[in-house]
DSSP file (Angstrom, degrees, kcal/mol; ACC not computed):
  #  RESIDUE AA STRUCTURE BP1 BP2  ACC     N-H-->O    O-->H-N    N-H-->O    O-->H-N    TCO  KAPPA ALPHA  PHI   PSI    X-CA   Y-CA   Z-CA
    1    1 A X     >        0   0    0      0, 0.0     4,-1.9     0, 0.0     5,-0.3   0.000 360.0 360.0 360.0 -36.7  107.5  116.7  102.9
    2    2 A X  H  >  +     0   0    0      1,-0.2     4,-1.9     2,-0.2     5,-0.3   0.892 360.0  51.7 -78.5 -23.4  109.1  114.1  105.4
    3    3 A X  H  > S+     0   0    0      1,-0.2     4,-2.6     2,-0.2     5,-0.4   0.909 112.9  45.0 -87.3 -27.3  106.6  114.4  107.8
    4    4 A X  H  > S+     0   0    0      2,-0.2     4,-2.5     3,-0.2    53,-0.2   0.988 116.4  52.8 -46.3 -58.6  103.6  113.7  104.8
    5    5 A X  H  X S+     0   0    0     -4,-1.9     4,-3.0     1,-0.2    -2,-0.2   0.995 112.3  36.0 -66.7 -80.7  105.9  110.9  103.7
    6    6 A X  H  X S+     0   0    0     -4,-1.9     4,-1.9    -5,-0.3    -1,-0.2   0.930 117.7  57.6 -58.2 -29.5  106.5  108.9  107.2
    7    7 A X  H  X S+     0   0    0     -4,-2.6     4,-1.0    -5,-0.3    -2,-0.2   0.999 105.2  47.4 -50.6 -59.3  102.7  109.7  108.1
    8    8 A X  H >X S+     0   0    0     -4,-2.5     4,-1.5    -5,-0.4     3,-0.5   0.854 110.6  55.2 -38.5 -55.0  101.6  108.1  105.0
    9    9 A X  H 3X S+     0   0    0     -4,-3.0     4,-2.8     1,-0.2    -1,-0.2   0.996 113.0  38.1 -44.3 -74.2  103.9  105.1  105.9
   10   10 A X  H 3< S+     0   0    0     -4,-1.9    -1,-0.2     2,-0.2    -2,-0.2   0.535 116.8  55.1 -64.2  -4.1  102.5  104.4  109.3
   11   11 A X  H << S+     0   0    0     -4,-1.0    -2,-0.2    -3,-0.5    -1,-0.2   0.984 134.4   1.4 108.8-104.9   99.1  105.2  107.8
   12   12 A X  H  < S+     0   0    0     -4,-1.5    -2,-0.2     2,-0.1    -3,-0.2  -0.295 102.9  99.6 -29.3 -17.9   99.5  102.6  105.2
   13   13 A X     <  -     0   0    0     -4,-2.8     2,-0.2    -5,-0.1    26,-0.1   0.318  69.5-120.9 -79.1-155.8  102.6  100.7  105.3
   14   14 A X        -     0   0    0     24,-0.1    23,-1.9     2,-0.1    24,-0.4  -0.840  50.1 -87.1-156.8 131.3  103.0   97.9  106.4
   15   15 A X  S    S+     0   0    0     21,-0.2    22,-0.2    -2,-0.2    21,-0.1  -0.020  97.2  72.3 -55.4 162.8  106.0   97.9  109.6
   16   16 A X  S    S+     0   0    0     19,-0.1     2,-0.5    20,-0.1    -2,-0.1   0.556  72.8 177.3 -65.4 155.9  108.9   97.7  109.6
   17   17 A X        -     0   0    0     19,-0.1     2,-0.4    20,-0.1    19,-0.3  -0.908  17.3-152.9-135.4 145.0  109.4  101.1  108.1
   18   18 A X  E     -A   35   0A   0     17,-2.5    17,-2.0    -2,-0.5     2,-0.4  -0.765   9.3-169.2-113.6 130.4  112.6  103.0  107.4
   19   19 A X  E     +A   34   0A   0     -2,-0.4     2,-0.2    15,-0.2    15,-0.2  -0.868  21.0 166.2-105.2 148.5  113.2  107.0  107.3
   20   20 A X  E     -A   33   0A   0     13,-0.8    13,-2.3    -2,-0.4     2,-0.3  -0.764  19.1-160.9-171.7 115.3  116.7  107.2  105.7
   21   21 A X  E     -A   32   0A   0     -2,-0.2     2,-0.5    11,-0.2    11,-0.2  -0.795   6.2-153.4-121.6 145.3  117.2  111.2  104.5
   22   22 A X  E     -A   31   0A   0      9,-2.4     9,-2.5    -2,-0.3     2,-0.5  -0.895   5.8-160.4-144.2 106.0  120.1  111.7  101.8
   23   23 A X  E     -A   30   0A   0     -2,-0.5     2,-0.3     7,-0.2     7,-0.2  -0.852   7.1-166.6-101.6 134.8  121.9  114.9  101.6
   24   24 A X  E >>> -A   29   0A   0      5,-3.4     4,-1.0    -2,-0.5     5,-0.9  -0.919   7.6-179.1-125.3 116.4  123.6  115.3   98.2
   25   25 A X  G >45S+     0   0    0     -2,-0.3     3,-1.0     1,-0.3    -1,-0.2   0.825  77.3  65.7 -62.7 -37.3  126.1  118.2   98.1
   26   26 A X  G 345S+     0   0    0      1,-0.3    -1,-0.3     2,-0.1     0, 0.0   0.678 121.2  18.4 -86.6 -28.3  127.1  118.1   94.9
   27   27 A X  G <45S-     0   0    0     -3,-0.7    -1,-0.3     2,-0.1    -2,-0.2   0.139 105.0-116.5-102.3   0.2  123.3  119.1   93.5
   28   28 A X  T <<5 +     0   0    0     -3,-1.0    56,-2.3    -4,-1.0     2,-0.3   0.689  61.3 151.7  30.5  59.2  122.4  120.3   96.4
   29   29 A X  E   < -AB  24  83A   0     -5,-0.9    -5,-3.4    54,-0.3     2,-0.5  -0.901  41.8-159.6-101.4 138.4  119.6  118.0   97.1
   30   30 A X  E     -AB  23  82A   0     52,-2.5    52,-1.7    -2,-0.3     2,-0.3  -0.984  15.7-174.5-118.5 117.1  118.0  116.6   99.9
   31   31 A X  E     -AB  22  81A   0     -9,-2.5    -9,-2.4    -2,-0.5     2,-0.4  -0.900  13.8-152.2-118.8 135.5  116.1  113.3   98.7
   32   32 A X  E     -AB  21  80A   0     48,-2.4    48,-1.9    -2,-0.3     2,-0.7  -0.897  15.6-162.7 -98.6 131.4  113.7  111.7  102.0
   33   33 A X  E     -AB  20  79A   0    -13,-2.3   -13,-0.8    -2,-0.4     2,-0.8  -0.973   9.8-176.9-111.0 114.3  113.2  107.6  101.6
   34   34 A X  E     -AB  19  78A   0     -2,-0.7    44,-3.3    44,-0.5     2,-0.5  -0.894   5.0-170.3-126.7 108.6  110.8  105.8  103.4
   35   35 A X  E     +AB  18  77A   0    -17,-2.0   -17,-2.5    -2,-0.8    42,-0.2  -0.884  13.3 170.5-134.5 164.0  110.5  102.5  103.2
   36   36 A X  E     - B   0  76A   0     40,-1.3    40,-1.5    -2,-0.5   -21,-0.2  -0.651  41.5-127.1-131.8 164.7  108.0   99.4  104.3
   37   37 A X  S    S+     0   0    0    -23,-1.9    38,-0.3    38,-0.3     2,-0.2   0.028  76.3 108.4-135.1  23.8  107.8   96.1  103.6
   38   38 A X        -     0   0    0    -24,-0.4    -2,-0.2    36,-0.2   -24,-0.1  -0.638  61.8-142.4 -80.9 160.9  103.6   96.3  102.3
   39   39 A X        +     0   0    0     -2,-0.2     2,-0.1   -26,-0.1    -1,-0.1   0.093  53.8 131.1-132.1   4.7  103.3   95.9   98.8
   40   40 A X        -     0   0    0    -28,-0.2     2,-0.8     1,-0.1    -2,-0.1  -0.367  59.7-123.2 -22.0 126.1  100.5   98.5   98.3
   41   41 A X        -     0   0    0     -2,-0.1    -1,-0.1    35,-0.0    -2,-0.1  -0.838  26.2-123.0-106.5 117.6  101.1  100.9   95.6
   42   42 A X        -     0   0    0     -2,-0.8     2,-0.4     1,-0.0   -34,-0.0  -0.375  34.4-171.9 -33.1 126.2  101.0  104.6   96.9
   43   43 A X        -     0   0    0     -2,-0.0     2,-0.1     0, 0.0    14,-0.1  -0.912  27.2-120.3-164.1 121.8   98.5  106.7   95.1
   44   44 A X        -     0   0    0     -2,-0.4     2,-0.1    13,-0.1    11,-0.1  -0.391  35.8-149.9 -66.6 122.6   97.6  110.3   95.1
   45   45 A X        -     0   0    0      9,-0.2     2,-0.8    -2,-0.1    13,-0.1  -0.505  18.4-125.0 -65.6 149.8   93.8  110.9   96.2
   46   46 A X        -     0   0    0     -2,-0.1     2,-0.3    12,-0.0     9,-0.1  -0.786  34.5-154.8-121.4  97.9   91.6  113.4   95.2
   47   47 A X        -     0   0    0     -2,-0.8     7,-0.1     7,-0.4     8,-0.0  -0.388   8.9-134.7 -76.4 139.3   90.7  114.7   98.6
   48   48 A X    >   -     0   0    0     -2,-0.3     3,-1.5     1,-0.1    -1,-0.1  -0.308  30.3-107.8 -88.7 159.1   87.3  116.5   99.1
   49   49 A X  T 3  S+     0   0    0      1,-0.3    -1,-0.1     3,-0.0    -2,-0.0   0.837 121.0  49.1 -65.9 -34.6   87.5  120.3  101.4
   50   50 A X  T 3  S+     0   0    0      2,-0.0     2,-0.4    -3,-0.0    -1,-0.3   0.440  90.4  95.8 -95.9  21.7   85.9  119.0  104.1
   51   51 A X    <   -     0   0    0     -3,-1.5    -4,-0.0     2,-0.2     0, 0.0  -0.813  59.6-152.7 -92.6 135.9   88.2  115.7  104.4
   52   52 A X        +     0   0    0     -2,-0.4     2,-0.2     2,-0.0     3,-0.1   0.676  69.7  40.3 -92.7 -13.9   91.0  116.1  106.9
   53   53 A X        +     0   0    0      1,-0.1    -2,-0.2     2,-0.0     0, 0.0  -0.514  68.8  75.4-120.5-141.6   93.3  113.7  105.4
   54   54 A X        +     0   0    0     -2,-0.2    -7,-0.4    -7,-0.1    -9,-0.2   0.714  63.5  96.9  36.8  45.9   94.5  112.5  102.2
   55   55 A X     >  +     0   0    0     -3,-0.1     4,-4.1    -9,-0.1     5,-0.2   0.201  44.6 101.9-109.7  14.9   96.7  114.6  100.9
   56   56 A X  H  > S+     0   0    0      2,-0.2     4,-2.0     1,-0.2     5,-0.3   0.958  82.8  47.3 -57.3 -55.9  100.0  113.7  101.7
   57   57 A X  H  > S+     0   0    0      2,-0.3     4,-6.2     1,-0.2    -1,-0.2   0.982 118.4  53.0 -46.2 -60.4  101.5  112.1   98.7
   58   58 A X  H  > S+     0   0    0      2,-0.2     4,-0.7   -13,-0.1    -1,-0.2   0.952 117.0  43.6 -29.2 -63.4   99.7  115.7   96.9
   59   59 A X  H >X S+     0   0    0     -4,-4.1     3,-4.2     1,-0.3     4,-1.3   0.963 106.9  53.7 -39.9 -93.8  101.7  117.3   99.6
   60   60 A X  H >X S+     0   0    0     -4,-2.0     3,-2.4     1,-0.2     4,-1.3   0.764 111.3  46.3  -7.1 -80.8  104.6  115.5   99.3
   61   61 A X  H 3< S+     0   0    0     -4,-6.2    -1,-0.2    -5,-0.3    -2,-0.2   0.283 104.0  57.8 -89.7  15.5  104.9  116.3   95.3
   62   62 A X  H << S+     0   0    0     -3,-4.2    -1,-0.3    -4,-0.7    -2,-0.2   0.481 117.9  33.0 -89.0 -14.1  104.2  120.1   95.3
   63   63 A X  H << S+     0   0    0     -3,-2.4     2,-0.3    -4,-1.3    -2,-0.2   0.643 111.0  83.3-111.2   4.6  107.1  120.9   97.7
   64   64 A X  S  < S-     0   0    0     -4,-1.3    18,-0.2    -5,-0.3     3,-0.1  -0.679  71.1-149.0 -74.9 125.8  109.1  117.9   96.1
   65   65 A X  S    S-     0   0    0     16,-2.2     2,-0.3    -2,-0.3    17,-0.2   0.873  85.6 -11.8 -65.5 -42.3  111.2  118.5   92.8
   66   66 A X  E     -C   81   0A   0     15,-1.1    15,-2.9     2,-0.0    -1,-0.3  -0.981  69.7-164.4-156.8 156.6  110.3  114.7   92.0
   67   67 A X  E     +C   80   0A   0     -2,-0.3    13,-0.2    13,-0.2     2,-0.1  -0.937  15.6 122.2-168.8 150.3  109.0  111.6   93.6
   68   68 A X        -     0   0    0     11,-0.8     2,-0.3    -2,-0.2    11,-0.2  -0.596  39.4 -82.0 -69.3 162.2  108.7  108.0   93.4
   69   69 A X        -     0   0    0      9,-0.2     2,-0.6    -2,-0.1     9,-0.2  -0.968  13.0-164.3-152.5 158.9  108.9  104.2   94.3
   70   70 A X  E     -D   77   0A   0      7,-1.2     7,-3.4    -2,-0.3     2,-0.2  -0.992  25.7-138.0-128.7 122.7  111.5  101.9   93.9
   71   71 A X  E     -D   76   0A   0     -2,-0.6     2,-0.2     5,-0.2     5,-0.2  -0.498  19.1-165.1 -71.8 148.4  110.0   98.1   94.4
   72   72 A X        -     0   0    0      3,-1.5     3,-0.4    -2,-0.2     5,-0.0  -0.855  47.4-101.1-144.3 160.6  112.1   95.2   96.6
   73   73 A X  S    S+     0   0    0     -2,-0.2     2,-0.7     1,-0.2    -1,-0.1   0.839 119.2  29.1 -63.8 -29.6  111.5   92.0   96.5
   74   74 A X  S    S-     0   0    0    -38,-0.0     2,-0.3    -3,-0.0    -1,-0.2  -0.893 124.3 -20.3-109.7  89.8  109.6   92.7  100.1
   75   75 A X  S    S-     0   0    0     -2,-0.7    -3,-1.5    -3,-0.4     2,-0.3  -0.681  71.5-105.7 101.9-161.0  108.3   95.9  100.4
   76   76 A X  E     -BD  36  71A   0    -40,-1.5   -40,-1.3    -2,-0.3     2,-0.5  -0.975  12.2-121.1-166.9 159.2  108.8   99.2   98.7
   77   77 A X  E     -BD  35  70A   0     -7,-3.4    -7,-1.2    -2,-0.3     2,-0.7  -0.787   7.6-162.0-154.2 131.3  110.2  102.8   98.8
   78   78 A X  E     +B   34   0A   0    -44,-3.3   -44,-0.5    -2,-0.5     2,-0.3  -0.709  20.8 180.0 -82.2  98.6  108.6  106.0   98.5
   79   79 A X  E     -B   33   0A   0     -2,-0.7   -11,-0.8   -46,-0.2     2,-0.4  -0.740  16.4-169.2-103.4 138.1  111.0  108.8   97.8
   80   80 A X  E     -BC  32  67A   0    -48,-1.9   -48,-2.4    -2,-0.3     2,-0.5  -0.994  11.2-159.5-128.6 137.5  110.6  112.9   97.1
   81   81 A X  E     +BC  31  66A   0    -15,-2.9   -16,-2.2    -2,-0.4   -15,-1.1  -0.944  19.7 167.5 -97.3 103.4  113.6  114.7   95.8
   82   82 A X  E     -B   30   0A   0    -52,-1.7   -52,-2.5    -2,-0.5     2,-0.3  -0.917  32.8-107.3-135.2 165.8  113.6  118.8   96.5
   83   83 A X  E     -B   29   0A   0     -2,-0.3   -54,-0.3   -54,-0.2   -55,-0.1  -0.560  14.4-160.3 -93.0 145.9  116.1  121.1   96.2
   84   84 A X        +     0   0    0    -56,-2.3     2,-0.5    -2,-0.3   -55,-0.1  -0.034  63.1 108.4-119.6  19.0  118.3  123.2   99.0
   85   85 A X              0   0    0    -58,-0.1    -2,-0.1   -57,-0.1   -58,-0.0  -0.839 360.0 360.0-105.4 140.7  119.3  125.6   96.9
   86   86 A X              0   0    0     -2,-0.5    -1,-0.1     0, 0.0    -2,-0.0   0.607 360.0 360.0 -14.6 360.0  117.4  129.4   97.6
């Protein structure tokens, strides 16, 4: 998931771009943040079998519980939330 997530950024972004990972004990979640200061909106593709990319974001939000983007006045962040519990 993180590594989908920061590909997609350098991909696509637009520099500088922030990995910032957030373990929360109390729910046992580990939510991954990336953000970039492009104003692109992220957008799941529907990637053909013989294409070698575009599926991250897909990626991203089957092993992801939930995911997102949180808008800034400059830039954006794409977040997936998944769970650490068994």
């Amino acid at each position: 998931m993180v590594s989908e997530l920061v590909t997609n950024a350098i991909k696509y972004g637009t520099p500088p771009i922030r990995l910032r990972l957030i373990r929360n004990r109390a729910d046992q979640t580990l939510t991954c943040e990336i953000s970039d200061a492009g104003s692109t909106a992220p957008h799941l593709r529907h990637a053909r079998a013989g294409d070698e990319g575009g599926r991250g974001l897909f990626i991203s939000g089957e092993l992801s519980e939930r995911w997102g983007v949180r808008w800034a006045d400059q830039g954006k962040t794409v977040w997936a939330e998944t769970s650490l519990d068994d």
